[in-house]
N, CA, C and O atoms as CSV, one atom per row, in Angstrom:
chain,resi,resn,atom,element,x,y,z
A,1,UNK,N,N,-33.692,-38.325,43.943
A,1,UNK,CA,C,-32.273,-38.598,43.824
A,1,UNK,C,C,-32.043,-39.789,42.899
A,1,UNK,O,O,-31.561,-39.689,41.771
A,2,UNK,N,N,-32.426,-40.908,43.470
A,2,UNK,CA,C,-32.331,-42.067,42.441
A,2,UNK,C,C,-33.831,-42.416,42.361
A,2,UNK,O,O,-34.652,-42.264,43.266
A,3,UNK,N,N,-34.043,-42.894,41.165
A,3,UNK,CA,C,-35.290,-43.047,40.328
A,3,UNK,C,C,-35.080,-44.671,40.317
A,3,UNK,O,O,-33.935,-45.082,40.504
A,4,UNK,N,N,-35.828,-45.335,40.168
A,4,UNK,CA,C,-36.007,-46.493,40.140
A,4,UNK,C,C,-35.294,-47.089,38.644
A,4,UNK,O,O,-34.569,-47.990,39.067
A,5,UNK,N,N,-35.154,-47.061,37.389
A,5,UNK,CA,C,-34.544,-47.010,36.590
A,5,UNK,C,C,-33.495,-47.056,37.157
A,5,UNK,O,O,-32.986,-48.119,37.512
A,6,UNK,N,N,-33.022,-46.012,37.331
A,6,UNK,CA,C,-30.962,-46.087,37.969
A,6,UNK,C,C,-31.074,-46.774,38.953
A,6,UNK,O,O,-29.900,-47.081,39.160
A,7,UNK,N,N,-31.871,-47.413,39.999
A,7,UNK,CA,C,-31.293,-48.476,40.892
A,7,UNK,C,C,-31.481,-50.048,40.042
A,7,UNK,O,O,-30.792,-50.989,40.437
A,8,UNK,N,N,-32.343,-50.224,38.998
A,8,UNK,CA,C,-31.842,-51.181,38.469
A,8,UNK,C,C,-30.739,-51.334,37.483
A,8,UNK,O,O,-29.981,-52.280,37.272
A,9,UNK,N,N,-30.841,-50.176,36.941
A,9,UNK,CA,C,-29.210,-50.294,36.026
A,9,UNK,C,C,-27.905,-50.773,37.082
A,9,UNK,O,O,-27.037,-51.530,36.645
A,10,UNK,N,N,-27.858,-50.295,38.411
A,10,UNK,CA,C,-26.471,-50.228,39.345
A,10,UNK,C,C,-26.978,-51.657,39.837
A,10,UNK,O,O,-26.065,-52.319,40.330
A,11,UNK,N,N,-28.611,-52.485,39.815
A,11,UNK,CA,C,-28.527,-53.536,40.396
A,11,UNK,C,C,-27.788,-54.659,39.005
A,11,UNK,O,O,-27.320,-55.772,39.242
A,12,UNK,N,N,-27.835,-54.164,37.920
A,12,UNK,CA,C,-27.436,-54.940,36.400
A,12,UNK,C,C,-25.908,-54.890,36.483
A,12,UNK,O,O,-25.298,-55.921,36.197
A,13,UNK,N,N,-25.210,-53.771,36.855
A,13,UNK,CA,C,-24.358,-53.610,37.062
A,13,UNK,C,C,-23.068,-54.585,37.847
A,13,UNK,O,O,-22.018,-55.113,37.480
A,14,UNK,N,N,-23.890,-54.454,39.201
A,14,UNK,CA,C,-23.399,-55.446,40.492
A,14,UNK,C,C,-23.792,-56.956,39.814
A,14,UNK,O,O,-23.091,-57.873,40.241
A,15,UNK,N,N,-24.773,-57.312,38.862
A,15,UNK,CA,C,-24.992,-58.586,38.572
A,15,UNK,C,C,-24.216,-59.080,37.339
A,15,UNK,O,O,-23.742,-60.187,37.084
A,16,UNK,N,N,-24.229,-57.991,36.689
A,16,UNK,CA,C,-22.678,-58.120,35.421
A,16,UNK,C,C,-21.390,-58.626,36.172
A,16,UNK,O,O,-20.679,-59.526,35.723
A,17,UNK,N,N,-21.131,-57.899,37.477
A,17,UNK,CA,C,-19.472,-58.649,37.967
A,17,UNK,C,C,-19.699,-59.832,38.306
A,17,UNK,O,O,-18.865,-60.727,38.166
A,18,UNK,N,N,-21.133,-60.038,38.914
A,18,UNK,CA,C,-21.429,-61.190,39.735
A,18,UNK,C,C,-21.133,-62.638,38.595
A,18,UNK,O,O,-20.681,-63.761,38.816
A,19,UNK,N,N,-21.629,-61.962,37.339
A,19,UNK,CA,C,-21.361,-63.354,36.088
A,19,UNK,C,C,-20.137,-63.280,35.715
A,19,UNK,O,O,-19.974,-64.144,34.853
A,20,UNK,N,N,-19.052,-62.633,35.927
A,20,UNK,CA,C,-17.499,-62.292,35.622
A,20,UNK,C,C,-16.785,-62.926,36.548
A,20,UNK,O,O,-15.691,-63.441,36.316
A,21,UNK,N,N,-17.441,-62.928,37.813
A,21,UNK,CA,C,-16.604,-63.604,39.241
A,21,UNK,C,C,-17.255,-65.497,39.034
A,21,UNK,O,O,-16.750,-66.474,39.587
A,22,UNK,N,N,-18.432,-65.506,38.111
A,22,UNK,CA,C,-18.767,-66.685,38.527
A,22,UNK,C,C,-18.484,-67.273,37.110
A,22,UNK,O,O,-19.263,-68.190,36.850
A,23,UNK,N,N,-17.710,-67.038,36.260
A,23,UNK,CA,C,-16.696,-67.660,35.059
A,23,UNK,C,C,-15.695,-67.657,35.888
A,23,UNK,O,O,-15.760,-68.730,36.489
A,24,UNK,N,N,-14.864,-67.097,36.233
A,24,UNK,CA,C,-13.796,-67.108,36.853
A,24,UNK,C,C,-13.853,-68.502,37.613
A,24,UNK,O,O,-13.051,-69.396,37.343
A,25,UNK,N,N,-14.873,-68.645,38.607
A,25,UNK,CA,C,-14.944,-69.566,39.509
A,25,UNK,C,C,-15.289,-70.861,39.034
A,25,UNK,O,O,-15.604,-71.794,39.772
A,26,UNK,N,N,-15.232,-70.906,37.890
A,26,UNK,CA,C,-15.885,-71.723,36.473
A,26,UNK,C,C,-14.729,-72.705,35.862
A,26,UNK,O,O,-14.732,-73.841,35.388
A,27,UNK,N,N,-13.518,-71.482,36.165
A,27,UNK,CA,C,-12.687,-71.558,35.512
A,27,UNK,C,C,-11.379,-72.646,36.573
A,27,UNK,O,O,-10.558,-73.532,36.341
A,28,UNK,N,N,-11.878,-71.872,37.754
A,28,UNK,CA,C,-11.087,-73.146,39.148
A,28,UNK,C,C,-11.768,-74.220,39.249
A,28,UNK,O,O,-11.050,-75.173,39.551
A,29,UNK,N,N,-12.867,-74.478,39.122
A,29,UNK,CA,C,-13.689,-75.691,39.276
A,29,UNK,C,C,-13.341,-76.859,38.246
A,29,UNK,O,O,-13.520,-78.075,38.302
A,30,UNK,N,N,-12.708,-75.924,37.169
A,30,UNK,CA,C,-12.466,-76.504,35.652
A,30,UNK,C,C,-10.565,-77.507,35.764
A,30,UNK,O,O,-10.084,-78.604,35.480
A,31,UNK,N,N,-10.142,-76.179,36.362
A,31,UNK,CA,C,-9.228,-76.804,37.319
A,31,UNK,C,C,-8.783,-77.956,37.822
A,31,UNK,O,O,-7.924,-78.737,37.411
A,32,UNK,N,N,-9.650,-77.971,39.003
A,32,UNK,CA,C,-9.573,-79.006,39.635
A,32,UNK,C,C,-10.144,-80.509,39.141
A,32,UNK,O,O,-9.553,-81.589,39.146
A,33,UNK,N,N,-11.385,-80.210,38.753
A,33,UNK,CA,C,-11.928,-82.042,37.636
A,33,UNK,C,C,-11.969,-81.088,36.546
A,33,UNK,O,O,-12.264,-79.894,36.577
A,34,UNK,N,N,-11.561,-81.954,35.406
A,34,UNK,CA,C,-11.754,-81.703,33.619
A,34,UNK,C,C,-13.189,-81.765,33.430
A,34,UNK,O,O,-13.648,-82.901,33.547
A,35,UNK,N,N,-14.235,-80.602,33.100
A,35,UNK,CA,C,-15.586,-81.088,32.754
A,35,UNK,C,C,-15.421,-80.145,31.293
A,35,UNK,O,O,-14.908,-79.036,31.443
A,36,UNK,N,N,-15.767,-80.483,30.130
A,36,UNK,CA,C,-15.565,-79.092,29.138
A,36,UNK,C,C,-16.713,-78.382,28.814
A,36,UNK,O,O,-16.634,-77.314,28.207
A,37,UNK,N,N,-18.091,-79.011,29.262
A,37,UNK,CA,C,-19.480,-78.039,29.361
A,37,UNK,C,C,-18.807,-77.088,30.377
A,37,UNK,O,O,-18.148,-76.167,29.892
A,38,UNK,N,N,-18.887,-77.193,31.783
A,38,UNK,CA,C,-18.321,-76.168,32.202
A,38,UNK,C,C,-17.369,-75.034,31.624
A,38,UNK,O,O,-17.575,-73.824,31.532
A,39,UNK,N,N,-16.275,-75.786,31.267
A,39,UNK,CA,C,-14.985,-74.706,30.200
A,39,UNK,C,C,-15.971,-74.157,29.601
A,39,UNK,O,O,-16.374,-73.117,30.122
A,40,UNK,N,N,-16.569,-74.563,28.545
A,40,UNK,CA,C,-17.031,-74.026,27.471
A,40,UNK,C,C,-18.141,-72.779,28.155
A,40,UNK,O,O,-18.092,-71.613,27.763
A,41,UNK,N,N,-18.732,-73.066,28.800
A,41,UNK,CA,C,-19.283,-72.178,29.499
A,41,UNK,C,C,-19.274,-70.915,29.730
A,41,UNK,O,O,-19.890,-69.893,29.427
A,42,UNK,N,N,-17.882,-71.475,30.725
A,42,UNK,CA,C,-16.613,-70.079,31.674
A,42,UNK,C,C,-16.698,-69.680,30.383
A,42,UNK,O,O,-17.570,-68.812,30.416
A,43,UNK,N,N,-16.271,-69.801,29.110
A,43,UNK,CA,C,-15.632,-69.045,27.989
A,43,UNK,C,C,-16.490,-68.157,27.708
A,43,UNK,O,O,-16.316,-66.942,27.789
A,44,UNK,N,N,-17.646,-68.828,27.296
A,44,UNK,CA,C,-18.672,-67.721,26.904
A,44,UNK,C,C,-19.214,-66.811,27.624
A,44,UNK,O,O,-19.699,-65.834,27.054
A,45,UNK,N,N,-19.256,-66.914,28.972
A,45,UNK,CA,C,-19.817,-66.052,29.956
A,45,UNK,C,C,-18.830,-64.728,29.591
A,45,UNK,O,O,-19.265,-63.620,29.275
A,46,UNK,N,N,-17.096,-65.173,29.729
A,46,UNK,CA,C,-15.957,-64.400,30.029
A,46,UNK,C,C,-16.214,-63.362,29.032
A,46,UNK,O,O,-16.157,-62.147,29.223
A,47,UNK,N,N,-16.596,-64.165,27.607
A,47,UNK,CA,C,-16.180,-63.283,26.473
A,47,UNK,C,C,-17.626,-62.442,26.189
A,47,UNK,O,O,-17.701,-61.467,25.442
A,48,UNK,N,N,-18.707,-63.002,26.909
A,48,UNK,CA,C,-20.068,-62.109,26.645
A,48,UNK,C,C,-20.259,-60.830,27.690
A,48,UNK,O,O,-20.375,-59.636,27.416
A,49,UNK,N,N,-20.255,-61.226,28.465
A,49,UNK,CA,C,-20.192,-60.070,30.187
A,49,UNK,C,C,-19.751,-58.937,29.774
A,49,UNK,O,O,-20.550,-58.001,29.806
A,50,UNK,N,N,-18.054,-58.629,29.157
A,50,UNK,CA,C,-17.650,-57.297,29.366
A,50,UNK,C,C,-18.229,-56.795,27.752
A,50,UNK,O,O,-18.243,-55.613,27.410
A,51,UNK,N,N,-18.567,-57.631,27.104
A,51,UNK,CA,C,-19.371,-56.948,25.218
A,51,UNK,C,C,-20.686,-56.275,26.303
A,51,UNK,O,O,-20.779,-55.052,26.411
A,52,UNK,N,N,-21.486,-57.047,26.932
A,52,UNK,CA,C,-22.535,-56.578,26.907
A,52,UNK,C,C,-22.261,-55.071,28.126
A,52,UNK,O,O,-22.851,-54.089,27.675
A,53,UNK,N,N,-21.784,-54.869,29.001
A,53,UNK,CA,C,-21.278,-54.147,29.583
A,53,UNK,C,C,-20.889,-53.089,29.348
A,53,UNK,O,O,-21.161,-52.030,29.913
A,54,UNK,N,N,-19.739,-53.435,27.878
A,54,UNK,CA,C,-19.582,-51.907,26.975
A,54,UNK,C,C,-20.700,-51.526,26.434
A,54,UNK,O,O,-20.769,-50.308,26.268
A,55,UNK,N,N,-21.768,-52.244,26.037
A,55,UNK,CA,C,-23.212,-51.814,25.172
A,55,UNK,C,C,-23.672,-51.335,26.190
A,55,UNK,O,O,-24.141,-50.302,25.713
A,56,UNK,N,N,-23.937,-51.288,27.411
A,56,UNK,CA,C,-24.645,-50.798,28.032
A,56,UNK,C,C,-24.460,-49.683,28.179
A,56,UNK,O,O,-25.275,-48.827,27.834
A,57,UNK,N,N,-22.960,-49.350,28.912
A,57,UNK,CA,C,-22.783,-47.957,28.769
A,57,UNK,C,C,-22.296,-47.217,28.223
A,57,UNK,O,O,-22.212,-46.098,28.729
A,58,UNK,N,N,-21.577,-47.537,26.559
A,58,UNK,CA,C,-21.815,-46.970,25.894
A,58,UNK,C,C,-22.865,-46.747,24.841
A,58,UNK,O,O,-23.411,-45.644,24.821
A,59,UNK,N,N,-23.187,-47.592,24.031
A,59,UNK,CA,C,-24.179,-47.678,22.927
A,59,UNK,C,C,-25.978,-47.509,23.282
A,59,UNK,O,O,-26.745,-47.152,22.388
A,60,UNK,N,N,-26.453,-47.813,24.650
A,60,UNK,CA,C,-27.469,-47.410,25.085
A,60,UNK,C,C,-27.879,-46.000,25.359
A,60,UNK,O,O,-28.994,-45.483,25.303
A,61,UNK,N,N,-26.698,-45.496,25.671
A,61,UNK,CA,C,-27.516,-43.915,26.206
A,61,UNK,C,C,-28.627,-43.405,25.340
A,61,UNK,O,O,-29.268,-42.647,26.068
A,62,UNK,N,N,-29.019,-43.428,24.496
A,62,UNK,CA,C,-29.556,-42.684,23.691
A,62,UNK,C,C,-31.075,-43.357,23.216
A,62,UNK,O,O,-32.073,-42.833,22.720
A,63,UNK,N,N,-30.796,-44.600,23.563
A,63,UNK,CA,C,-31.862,-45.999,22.980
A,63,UNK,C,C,-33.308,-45.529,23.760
A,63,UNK,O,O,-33.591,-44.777,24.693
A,64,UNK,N,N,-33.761,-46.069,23.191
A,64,UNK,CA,C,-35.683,-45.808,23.919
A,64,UNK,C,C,-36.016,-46.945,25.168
A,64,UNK,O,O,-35.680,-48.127,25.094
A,65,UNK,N,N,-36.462,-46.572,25.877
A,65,UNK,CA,C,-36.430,-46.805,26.866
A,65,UNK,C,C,-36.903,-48.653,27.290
A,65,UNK,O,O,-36.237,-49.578,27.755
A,66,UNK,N,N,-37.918,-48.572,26.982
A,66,UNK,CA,C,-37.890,-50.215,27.036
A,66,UNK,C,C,-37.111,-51.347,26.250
A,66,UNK,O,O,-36.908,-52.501,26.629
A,67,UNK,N,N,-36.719,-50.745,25.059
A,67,UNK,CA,C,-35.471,-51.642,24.801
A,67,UNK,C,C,-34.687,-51.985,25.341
A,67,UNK,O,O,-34.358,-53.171,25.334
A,68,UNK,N,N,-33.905,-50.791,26.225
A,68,UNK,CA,C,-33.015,-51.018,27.224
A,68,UNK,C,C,-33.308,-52.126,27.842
A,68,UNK,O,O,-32.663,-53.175,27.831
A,69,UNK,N,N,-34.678,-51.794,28.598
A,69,UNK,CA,C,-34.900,-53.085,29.748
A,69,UNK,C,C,-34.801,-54.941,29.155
A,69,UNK,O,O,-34.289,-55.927,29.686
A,70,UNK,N,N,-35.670,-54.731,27.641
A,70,UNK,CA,C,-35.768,-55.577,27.245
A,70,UNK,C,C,-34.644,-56.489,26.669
A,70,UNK,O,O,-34.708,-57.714,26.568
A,71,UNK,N,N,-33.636,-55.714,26.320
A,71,UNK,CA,C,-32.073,-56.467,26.115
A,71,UNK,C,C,-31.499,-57.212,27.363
A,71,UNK,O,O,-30.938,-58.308,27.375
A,72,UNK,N,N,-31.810,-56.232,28.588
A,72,UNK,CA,C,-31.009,-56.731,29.897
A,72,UNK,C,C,-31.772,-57.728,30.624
A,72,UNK,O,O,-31.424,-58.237,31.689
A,73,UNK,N,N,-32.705,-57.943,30.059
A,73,UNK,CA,C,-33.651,-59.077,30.552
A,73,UNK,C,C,-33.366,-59.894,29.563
A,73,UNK,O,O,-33.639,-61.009,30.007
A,74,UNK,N,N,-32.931,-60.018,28.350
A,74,UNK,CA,C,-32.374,-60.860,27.546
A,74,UNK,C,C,-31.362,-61.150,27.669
A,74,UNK,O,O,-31.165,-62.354,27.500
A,75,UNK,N,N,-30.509,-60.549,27.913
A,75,UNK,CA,C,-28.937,-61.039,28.117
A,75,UNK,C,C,-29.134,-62.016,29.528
A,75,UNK,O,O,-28.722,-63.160,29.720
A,76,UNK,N,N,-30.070,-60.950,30.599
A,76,UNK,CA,C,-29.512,-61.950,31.987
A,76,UNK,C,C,-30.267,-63.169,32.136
A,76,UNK,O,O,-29.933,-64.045,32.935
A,77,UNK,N,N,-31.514,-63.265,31.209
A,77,UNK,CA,C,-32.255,-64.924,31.252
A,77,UNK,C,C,-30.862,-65.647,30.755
A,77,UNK,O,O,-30.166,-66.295,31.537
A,78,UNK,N,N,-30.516,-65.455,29.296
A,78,UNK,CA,C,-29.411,-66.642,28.703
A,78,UNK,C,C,-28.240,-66.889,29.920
A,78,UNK,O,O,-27.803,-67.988,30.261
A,79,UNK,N,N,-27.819,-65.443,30.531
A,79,UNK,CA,C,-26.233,-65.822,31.086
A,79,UNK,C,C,-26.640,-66.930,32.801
A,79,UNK,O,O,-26.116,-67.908,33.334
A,80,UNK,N,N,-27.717,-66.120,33.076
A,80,UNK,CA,C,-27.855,-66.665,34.445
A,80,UNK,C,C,-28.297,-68.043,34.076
A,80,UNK,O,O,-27.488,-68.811,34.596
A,81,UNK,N,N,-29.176,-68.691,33.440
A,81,UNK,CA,C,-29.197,-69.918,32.969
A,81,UNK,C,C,-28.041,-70.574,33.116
A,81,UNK,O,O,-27.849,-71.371,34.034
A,82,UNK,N,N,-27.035,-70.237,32.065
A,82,UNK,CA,C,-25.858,-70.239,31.346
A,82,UNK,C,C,-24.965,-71.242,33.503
A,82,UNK,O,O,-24.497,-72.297,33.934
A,83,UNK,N,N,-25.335,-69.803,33.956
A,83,UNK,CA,C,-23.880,-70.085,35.080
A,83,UNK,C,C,-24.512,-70.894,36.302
A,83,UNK,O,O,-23.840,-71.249,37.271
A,84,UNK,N,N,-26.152,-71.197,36.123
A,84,UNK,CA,C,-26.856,-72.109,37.206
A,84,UNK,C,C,-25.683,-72.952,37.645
A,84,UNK,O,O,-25.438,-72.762,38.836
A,85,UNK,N,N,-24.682,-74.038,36.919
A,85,UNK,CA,C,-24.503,-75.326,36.866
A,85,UNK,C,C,-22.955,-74.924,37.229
A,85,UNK,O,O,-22.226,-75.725,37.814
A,86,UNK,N,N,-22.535,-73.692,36.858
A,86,UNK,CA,C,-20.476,-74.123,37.304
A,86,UNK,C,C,-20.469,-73.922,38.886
A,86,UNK,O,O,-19.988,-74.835,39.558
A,87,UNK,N,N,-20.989,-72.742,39.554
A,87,UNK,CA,C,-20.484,-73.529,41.293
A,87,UNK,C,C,-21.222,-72.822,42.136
A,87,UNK,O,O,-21.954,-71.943,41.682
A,88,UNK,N,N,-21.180,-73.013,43.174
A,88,UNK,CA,C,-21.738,-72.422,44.179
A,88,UNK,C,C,-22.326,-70.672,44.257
A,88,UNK,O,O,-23.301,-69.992,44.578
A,89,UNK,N,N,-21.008,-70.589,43.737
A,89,UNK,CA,C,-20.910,-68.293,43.314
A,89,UNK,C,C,-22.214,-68.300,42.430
A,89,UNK,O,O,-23.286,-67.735,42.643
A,90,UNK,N,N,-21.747,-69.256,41.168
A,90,UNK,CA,C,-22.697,-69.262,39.983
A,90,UNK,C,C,-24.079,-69.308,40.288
A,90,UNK,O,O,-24.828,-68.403,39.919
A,91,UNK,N,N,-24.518,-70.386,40.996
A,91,UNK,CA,C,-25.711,-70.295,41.302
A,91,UNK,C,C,-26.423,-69.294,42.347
A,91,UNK,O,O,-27.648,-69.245,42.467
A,92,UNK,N,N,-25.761,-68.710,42.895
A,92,UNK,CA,C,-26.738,-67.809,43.985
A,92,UNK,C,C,-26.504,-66.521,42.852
A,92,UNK,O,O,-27.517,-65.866,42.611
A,93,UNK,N,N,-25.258,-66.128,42.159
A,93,UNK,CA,C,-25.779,-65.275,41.153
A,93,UNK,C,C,-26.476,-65.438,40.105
A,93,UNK,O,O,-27.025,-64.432,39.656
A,94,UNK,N,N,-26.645,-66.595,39.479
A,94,UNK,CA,C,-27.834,-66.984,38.680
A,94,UNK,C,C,-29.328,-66.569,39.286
A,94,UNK,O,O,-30.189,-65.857,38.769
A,95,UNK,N,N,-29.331,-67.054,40.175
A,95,UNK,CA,C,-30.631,-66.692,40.871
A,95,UNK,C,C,-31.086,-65.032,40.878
A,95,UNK,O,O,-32.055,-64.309,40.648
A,96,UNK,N,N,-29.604,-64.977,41.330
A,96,UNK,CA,C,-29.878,-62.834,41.343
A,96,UNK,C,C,-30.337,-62.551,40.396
A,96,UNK,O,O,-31.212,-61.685,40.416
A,97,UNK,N,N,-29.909,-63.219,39.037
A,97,UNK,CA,C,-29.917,-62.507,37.900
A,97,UNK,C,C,-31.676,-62.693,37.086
A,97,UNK,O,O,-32.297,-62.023,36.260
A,98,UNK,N,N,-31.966,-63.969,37.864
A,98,UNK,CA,C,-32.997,-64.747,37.391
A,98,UNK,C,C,-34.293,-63.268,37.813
A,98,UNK,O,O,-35.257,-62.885,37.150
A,99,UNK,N,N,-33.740,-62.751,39.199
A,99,UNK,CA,C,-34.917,-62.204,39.850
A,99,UNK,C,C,-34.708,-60.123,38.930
A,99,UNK,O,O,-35.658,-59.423,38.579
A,100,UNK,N,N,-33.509,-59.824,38.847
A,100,UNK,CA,C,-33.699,-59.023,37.768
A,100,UNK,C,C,-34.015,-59.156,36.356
A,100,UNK,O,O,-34.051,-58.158,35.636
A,101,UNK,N,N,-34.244,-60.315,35.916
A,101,UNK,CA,C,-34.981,-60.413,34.658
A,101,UNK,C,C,-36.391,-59.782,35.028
A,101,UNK,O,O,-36.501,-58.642,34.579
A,102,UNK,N,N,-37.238,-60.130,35.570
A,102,UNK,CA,C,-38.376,-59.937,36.377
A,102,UNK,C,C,-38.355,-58.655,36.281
A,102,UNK,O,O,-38.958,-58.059,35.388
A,103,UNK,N,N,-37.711,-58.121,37.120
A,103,UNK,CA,C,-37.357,-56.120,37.330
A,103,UNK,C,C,-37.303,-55.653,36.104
A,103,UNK,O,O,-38.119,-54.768,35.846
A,104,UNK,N,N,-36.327,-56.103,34.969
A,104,UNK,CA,C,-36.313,-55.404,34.266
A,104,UNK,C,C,-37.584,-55.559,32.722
A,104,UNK,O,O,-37.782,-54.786,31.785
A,105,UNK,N,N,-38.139,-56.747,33.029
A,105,UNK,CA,C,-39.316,-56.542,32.291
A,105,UNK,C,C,-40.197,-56.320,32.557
A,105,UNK,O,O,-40.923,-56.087,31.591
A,106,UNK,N,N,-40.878,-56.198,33.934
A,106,UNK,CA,C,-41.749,-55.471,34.635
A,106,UNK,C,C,-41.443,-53.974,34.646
A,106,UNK,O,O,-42.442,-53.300,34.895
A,107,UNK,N,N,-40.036,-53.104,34.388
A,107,UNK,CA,C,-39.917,-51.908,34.332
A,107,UNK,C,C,-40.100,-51.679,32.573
A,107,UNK,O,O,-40.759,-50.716,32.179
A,108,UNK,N,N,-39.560,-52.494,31.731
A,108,UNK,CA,C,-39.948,-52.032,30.384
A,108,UNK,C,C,-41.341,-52.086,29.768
A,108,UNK,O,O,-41.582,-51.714,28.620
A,109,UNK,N,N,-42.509,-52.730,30.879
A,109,UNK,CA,C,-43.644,-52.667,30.615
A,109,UNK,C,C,-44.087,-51.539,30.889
A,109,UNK,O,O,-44.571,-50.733,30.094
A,110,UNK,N,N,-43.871,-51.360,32.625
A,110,UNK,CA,C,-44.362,-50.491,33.139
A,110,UNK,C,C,-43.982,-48.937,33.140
A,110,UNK,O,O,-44.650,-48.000,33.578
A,111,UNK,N,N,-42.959,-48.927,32.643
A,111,UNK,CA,C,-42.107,-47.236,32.541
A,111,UNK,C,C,-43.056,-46.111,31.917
A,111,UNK,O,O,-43.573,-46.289,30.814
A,112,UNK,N,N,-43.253,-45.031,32.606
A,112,UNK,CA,C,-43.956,-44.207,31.785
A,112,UNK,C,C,-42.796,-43.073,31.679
A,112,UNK,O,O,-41.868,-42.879,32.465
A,113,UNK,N,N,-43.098,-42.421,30.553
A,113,UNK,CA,C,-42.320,-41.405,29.700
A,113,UNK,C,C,-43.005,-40.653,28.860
A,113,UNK,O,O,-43.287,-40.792,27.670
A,114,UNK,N,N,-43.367,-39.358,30.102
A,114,UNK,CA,C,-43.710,-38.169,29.777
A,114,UNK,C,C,-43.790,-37.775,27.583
A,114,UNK,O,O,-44.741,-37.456,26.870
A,115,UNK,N,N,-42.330,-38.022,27.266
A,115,UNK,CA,C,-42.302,-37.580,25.739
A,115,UNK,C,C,-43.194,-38.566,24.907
A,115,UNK,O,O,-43.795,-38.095,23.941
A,116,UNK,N,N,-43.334,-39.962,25.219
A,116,UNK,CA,C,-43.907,-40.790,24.207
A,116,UNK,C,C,-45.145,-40.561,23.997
A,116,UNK,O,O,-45.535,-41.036,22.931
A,117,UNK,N,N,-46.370,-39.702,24.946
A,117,UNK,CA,C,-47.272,-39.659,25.242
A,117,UNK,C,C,-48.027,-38.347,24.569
A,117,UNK,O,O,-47.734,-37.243,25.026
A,118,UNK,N,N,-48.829,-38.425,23.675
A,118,UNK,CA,C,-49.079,-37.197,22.670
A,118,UNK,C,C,-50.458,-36.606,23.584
A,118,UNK,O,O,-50.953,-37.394,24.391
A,119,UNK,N,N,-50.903,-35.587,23.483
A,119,UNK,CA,C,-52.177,-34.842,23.550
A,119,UNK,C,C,-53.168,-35.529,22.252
A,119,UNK,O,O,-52.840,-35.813,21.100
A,120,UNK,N,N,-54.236,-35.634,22.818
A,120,UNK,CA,C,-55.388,-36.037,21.788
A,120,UNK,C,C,-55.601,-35.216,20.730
A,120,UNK,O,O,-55.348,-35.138,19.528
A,121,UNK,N,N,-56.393,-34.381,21.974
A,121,UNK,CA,C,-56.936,-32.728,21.494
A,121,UNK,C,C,-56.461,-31.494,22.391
A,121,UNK,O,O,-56.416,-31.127,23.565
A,122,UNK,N,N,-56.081,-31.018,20.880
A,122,UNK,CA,C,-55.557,-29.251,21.773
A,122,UNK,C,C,-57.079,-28.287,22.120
A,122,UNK,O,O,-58.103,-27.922,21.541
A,123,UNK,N,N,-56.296,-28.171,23.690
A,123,UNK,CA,C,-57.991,-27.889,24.571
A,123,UNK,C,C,-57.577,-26.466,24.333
A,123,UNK,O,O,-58.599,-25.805,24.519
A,124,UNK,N,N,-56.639,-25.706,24.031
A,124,UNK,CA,C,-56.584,-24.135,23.887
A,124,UNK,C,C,-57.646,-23.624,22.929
A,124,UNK,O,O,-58.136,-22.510,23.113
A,125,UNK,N,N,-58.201,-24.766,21.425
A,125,UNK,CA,C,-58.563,-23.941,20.875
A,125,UNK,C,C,-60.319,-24.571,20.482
A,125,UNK,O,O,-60.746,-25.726,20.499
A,126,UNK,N,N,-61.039,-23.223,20.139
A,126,UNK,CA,C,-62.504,-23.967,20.499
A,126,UNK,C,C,-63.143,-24.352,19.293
A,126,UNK,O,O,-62.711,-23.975,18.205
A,127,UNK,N,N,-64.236,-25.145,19.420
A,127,UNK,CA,C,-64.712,-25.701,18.165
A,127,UNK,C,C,-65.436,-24.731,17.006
A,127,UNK,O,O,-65.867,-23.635,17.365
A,128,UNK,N,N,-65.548,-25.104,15.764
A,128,UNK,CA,C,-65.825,-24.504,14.813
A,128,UNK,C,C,-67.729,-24.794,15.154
A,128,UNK,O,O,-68.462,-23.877,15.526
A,129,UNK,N,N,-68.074,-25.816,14.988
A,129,UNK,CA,C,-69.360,-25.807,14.998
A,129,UNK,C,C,-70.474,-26.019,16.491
A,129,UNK,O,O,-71.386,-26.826,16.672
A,130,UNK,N,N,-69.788,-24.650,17.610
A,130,UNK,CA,C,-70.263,-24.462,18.583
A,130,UNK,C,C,-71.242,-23.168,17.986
A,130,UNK,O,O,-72.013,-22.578,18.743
């Protein structure tokens, strides 16, 4: 039913809102004391999250397979870094995100795929100098 692949895409997924809710919360913290690392932050998280989000599901379908992983392990090292420091939300989803980096480069190592994988030798046919 679900393949391991699709439970980390839906876990990338749930961790994409998780960095959307924790700009937001970036953004009240910003609020309340003036810090502008923080602002500046919230901004970039706000304006990176839903780009990378549309790439995912649109512009990936088609991509080879460990790239995939290897982008989303790139995006979520920088963002979760990124939201360690604005608040409380931020950091326990930083952490989430910290531990699907892991997943998803341990799956772009480890993924096997039947098509990439050629035959050596075709065993149907027999040798000439038998």
């Amino acid at each position: 039913m679900f393949g391991l692949d699709q439970i980390v895409k839906y876990l990338t997924f749930i961790s994409y809102m998780g960095f959307f809710i924790s700009s937001i919360s970036g953004f009240v913290g910003v609020s309340n004391t003036f810090d502008l690392c923080k602002l500046t932050i919230s901004i970039i998280v706000l304006i990176n999250v839903p780009l990378f989000f549309y790439v995912e599901l649109f512009k990936f379908q088609d991509a080879d397979e460990p790239i995939k992983y290897y982008f989303r392990a790139y995006n979520h090292i920088i963002i979760s870094l990124l939201i360690l420091g604005l608040s409380h939300i931020g950091l326990g989803f930083g952490i989430y995100g910290i531990v699907l980096v892991f997943a998803n480069l341990l799956l772009g190592v480890f993924e096997y795929n039947s098509s990439i994988v050629k035959p050596i030798m075709n065993t149907n046919e027999s040798p000439e100098n038998a």
